[in-house]
C-alpha positions as CSV (number, residue, x, y, z in Angstrom):
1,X,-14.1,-16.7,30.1
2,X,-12.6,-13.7,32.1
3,X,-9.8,-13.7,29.9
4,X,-11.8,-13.9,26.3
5,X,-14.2,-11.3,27.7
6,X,-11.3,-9.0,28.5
7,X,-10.1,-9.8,24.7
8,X,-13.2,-9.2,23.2
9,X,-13.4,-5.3,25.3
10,X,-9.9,-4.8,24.0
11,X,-10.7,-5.4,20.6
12,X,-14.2,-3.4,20.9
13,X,-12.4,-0.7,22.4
14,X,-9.5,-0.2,19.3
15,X,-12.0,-0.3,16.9
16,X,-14.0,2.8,18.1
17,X,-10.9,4.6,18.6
18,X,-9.5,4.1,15.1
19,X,-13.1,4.3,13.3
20,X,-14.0,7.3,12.5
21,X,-10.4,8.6,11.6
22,X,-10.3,5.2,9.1
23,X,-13.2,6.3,7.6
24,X,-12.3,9.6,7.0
25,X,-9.0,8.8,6.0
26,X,-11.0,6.8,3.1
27,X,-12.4,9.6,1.7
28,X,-9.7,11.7,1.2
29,X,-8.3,8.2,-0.5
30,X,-10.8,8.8,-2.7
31,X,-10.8,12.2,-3.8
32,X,-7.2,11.6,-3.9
33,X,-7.4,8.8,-6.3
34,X,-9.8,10.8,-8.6
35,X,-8.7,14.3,-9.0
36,X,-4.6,12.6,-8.8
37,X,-5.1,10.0,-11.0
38,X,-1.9,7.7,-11.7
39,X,-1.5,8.0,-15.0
40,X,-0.4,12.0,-14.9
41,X,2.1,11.4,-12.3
42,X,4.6,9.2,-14.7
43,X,6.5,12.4,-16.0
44,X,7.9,13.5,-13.1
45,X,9.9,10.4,-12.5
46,X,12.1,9.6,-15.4
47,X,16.0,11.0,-14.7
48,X,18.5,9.8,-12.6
49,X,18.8,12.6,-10.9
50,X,17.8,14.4,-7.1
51,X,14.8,16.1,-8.5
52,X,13.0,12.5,-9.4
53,X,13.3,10.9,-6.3
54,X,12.1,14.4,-4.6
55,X,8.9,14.0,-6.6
56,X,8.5,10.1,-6.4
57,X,9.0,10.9,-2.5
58,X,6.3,13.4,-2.5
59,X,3.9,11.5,-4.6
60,X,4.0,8.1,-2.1
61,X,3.7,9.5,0.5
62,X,0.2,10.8,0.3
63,X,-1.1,7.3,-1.6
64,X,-2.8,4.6,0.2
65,X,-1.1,1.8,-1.4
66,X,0.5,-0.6,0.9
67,X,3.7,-2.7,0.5
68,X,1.5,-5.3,-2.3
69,X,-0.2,-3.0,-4.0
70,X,3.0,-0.4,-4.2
71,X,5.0,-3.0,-6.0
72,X,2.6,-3.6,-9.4
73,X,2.6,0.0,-9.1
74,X,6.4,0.9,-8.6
75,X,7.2,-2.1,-11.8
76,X,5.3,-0.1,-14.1
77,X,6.5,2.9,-13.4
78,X,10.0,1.4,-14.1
79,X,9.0,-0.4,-17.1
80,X,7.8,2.9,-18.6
81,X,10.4,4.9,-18.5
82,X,10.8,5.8,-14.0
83,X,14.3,5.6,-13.5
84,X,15.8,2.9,-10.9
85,X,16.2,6.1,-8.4
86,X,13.0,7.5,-8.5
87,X,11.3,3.8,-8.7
88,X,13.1,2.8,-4.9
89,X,12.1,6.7,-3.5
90,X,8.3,5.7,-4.4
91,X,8.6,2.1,-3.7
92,X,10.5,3.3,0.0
93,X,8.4,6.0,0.8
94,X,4.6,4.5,-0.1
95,X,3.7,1.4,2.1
96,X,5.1,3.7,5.1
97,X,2.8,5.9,5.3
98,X,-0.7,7.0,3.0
99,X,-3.6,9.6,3.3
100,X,-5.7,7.0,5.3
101,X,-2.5,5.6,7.5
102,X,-2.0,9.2,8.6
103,X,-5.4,10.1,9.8
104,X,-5.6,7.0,12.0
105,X,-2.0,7.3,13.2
106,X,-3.2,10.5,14.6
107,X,-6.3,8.9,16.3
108,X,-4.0,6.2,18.3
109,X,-0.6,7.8,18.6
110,X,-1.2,11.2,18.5
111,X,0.2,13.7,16.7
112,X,3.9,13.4,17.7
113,X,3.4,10.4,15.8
114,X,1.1,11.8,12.6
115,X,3.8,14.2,12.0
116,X,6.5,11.9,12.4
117,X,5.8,8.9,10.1
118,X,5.6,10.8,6.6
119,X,8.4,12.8,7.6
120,X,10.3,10.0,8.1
121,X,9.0,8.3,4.7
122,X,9.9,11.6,2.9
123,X,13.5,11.2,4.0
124,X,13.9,7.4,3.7
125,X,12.5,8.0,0.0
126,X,15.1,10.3,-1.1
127,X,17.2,8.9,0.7
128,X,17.3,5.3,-1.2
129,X,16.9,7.6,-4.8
130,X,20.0,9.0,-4.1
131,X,22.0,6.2,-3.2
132,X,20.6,4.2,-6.1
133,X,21.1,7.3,-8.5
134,X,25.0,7.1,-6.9
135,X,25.2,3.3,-6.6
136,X,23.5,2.2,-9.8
137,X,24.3,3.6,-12.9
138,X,21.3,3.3,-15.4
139,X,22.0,3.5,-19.2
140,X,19.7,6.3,-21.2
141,X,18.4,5.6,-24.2
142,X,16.0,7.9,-25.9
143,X,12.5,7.6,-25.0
144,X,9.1,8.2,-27.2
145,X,7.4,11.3,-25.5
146,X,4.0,9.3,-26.7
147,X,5.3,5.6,-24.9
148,X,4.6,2.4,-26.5
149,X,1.4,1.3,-28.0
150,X,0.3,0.1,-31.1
151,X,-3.2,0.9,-33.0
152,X,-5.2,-1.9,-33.8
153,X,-6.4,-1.0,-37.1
154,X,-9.4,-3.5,-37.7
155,X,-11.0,-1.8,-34.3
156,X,-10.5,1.4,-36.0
157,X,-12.1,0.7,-38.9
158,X,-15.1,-0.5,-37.2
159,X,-14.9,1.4,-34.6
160,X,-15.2,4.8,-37.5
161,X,-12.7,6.4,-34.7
162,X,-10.3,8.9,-36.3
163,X,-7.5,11.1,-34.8
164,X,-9.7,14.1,-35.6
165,X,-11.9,12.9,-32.9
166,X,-8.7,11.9,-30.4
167,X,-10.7,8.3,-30.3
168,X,-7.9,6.4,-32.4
169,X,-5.8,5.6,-29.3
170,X,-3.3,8.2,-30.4
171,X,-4.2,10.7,-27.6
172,X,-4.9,10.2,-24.3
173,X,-7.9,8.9,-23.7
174,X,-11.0,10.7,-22.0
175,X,-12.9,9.0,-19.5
176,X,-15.7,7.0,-20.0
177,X,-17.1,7.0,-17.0
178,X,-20.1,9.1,-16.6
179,X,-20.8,8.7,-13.0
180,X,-20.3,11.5,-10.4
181,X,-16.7,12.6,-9.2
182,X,-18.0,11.8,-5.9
183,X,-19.9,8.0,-6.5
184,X,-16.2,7.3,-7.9
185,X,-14.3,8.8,-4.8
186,X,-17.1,6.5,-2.7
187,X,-16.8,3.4,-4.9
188,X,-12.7,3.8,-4.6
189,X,-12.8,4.4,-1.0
190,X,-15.4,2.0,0.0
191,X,-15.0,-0.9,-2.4
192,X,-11.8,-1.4,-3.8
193,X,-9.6,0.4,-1.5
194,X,-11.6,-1.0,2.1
195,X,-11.0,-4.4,0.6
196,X,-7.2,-4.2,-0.2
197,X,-6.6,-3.3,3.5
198,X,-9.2,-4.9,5.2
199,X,-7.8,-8.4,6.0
200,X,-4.6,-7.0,7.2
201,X,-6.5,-4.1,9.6
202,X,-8.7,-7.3,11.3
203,X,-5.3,-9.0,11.4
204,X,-4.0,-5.6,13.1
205,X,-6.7,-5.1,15.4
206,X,-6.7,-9.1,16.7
207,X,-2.8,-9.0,16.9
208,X,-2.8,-6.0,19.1
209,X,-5.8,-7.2,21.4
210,X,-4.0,-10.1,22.0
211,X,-0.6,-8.5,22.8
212,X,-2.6,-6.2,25.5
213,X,-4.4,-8.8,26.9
214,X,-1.5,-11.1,27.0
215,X,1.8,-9.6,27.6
216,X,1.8,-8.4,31.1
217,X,2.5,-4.4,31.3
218,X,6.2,-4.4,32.5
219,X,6.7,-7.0,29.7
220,X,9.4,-5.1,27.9
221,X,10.9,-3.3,30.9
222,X,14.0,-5.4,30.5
223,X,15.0,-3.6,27.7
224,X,14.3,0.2,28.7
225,X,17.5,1.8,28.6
226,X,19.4,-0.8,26.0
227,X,18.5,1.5,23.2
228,X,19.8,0.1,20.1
229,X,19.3,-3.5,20.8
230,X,15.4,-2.6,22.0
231,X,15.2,-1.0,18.3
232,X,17.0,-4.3,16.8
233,X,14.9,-7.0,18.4
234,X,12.0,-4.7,17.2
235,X,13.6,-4.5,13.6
236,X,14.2,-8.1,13.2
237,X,10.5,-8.9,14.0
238,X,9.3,-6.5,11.7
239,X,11.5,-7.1,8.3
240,X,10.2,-10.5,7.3
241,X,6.9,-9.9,8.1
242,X,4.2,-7.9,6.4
243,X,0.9,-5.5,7.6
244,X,-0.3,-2.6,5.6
245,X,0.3,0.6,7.2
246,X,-3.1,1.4,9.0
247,X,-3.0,-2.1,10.3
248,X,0.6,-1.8,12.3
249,X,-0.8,1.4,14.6
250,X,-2.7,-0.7,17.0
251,X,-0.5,-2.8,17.1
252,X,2.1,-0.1,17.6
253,X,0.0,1.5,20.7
254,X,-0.2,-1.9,22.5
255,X,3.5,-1.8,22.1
256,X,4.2,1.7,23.4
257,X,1.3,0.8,26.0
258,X,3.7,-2.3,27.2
259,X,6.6,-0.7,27.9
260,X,8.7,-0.3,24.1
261,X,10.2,3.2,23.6
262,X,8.7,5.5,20.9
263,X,11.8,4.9,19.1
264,X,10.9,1.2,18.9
265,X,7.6,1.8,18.0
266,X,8.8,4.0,14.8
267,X,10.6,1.0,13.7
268,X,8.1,-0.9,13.7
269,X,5.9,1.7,11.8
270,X,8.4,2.3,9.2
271,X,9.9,-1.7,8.9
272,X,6.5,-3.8,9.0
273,X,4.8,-1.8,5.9
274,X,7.7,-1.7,3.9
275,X,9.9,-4.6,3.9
276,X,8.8,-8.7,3.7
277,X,9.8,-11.5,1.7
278,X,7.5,-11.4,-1.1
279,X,8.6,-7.5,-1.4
280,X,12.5,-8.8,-1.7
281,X,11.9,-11.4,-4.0
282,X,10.3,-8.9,-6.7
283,X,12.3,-6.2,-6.4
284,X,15.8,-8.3,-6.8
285,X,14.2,-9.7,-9.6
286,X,12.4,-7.1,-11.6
287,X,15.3,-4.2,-10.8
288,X,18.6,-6.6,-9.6
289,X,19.7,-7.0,-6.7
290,X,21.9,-3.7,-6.1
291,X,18.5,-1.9,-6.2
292,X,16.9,-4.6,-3.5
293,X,20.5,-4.5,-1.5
294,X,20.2,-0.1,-1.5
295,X,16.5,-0.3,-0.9
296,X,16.7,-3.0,2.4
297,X,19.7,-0.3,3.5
298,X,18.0,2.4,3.3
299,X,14.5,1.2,5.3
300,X,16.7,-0.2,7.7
301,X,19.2,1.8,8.2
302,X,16.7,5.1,8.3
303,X,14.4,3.1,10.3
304,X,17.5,2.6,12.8
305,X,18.4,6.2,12.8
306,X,15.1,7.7,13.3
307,X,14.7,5.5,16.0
308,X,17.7,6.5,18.2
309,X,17.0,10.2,17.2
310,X,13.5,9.9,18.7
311,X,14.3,8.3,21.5
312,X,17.0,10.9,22.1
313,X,15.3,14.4,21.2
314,X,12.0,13.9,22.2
315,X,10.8,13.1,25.8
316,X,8.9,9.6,26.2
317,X,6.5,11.2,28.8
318,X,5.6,13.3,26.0
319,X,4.6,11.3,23.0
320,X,2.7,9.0,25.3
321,X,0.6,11.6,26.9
322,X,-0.4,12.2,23.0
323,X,-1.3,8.7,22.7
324,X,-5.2,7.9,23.2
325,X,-5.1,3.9,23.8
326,X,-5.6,4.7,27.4
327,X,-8.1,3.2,29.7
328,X,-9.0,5.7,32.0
329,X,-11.8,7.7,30.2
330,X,-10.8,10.9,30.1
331,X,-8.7,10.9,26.8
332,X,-11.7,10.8,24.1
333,X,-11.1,12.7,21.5
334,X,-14.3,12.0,20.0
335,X,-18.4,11.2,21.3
336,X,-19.2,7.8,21.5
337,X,-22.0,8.0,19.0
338,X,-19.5,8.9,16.4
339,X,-17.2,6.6,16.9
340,X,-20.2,4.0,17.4
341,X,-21.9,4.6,14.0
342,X,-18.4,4.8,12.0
343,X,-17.5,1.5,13.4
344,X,-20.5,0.1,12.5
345,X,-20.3,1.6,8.6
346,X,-16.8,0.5,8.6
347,X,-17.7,-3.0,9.6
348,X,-20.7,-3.4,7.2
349,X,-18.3,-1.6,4.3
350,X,-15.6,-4.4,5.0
351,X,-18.4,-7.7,5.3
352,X,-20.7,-6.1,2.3
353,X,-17.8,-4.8,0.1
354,X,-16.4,-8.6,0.1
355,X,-19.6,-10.4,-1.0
356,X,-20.6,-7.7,-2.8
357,X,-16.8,-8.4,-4.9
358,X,-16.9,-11.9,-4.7
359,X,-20.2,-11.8,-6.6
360,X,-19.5,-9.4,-9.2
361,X,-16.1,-10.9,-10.4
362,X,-18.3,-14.8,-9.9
363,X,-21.7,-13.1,-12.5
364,X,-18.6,-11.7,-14.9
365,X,-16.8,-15.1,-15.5
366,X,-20.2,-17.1,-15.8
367,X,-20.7,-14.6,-18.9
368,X,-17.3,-14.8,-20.1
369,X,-16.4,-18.0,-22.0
370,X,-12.6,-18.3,-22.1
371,X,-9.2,-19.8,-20.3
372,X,-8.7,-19.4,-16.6
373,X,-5.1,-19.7,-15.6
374,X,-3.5,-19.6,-12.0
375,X,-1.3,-16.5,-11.4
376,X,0.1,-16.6,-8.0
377,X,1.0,-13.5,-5.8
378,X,-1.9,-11.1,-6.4
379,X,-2.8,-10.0,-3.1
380,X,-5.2,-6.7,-4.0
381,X,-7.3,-5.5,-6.2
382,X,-4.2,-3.3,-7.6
383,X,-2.8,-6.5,-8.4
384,X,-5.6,-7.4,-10.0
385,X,-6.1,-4.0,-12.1
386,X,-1.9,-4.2,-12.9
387,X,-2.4,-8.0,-14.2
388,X,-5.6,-7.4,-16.4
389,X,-4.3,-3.9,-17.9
390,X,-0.7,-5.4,-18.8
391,X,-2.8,-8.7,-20.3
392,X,-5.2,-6.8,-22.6
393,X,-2.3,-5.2,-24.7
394,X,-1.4,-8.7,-26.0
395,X,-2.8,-9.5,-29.7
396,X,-5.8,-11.5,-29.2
397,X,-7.2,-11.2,-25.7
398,X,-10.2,-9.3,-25.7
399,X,-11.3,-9.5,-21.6
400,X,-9.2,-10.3,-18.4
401,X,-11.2,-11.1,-15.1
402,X,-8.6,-11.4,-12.4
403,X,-9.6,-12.4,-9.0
404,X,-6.7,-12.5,-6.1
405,X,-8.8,-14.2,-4.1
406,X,-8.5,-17.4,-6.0
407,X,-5.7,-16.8,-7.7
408,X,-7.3,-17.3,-11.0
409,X,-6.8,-15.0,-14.1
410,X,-9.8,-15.5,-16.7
411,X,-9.0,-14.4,-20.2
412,X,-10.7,-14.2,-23.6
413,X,-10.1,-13.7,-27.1
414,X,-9.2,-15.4,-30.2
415,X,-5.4,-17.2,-30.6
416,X,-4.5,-16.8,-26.8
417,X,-0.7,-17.2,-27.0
418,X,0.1,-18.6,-23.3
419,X,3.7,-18.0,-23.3
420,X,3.2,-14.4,-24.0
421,X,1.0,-14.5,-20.9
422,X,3.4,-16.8,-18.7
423,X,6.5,-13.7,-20.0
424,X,4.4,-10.9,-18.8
425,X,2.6,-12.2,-15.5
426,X,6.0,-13.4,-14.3
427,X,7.8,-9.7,-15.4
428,X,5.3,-7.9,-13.4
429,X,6.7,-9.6,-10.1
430,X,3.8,-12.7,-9.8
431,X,4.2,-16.0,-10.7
432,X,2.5,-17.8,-13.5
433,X,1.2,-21.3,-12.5
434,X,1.8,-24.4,-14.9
């Protein structure tokens, strides 16, 4: 009982800590995601050259996407037009770090630690452009300025839309959506965004209660002073497996807490976000496998590098007097009734956003009358957004509902061709099920 109240403290105590930086981290997330919007940012990534991965650098570092939701993303960026450079800078540089990650980082690691992660992306981004830009030689072919897309002309017609009034599909299209800049932001942050991130921050915050309650203090001692084999045992732990940015810092401030360098620590930041097996398997699929072999180099080589560098120019005594995960009282940076009432809001967002999903998508299929197929690999709702917008282009579907939950994919319309779905659920990176 001692011990599981000791757990329960622990876990009590990291979520007050990282609470009110979370939630503010969300609403930046979501003015981010309103007044950035994904669809102006394609431009900027199209040559083979050191000015597109400086872009598609700058542009993931700031987004909130994680390593699931950066690869739907990354694809169609490639598949209109990004170069194979500028695709691996975004796709290195994204799950690393992210508006929200950055904010929290700074609540449990300090600053030292803030600064360092998107630095570190920016670098590791270009980085991986270049050598694919130098590695990988892409073939140019000439490019429409207005994309692909095709007007349906029997909507038209009934529609009365002409291109005097930019409704025909020939322009880009205004927004429908009426509601307040700032309802939008809240629903982003809130709803959509909360729920991509929320199973893997629970799994975060468990993980790293556990490691504190259970790992005695002087558990990594033994390696203190080994340097690059501390950063490779660290490395090898964190490649395969996969947590969203936000949810590897408590887990990174137990470690630093038990003994593993700062060094160490910024492996584990850079490697656990950005690199597991699903990741691999899409990437050497979608782009080939010199793209996955210069990508895997880059986040582990950099992650390798930065590491040692860390470790060697700045002082351990001084990045862990910025870190706040200690239990002594004096090192709140912020009054209890704040970071109370934010972990409360952020709790309720996480348990009330879920049902609150789980509903909506459940009342929209019920009115829907259609075919419900099994698409495997969707993991967040920018899964789910990247499988339903690709599926409505085909001829014939009228309405996709796709829930990652259960791995279903509900579709109506008239002459549903089911091997045009199977060719472009399976060239997005997830797996149509028989």
């Amino acid at each position: 009982m001692e011990l599981i109240e000791k757990y329960f403290a622990e876990l009590w105590y990291l979520l007050l800590e990282m609470a009110p930086w979370l939630m503010l981290g969300l609403v930046f997330a979501g003015i981010l995601k309103v007044y950035f919007p994904q669809k102006h940012i394609d431009k900027y990534l199209g040559k083979s050259n050191f000015k597109s991965s400086l872009n598609a650098s700058l542009l993931g570092i700031p987004m909130p996407l994680c390593s699931c939701g950066v690869i739907p993303t990354g694809i169609s960026f490639f598949k209109n037009g990004a170069s194979k450079g500028a695709t691996n800078s975004f796709l290195i540089s994204t799950p690393q770090t992210g508006v929200d990650s950055i904010l929290a980082t700074y609540s449990m690691l300090g600053w030292p630690f803030a600064v360092l992660r998107p630095v570190v992306a920016f670098f590791t981004g270009i980085l991986g452009g270049v050598f694919t830009n130098i590695f990988i030689k892409e073939k140019t072919t000439p490019k429409s300025p207005f994309g692909n897309f095709k007007i349906d002309t029997a909507k038209l017609e009934k529609s009365g839309a002409t291109c005097d009034d930019n409704s025909c599909g020939c322009h880009e299209p205004k927004t429908t959506d009426k509601r307040h800049s700032i309802i939008r932001a809240a629903d982003y942050a809130f709803f959509e965004l909360l729920q991509d991130i929320a199973k893997w921050l629970v799994i975060g915050f468990l993980a790293a209660a556990l490691i504190s309650v259970a790992l005695p203090n002087d558990f990594f001692s033994s390696f203190q002073g080994m340097g690059l084999v501390e950063i490779l045992v660290v490395l090898a732990a964190s490649v395969p497996i996969y947590i969203c940015a936000t949810g590897s810092i408590p887990i990174a401030a137990v470690l630093l807490m038990k003994g593993v360098s700062p060094g160490a620590a910024l492996v584990f930041l850079m490697a656990g976000p950005a690199t597991n097996v699903a990741t691999m398997t899409v990437l050497g699929k979608t782009m080939g496998r010199k793209s996955l072999a210069v990508y895997l180099t880059t986040i582990i080589g950099g992650a390798v590098l930065f590491g040692l560098l860390t470790n060697w120019l700045l002082p351990t005594d001084f990045i862990l007097s910025k870190v706040v995960h200690i239990h002594d009282g004096n090192h709140e940076m912020l009054p209890y009734w704040l970071q109370l009432s934010s972990a409360v809001i952020l709790v309720f967002s996480m348990i009330g956003g879920y049902f609150y999903s789980k509903l909506s998508k459940q009342r929209k299929m019920k009115k829907e009358e259609g075919i419900t197929v099994n698409v495997s690999g969707m993991t967040c709702s920018h899964c789910e957004a990247s499988v339903k917008n690709n599926l409505e282009k085909i001829d014939g579907i009228n309405t996709v509902i796709a829930d990652n939950n259960s791995g279903t994919v509900k579709i109506t319309g008239k002459n549903i061709n089911l091997e045009k779905i199977k060719q472009t659920v399976n060239g997005l990176g997830y797996k149509f099920m028989e």
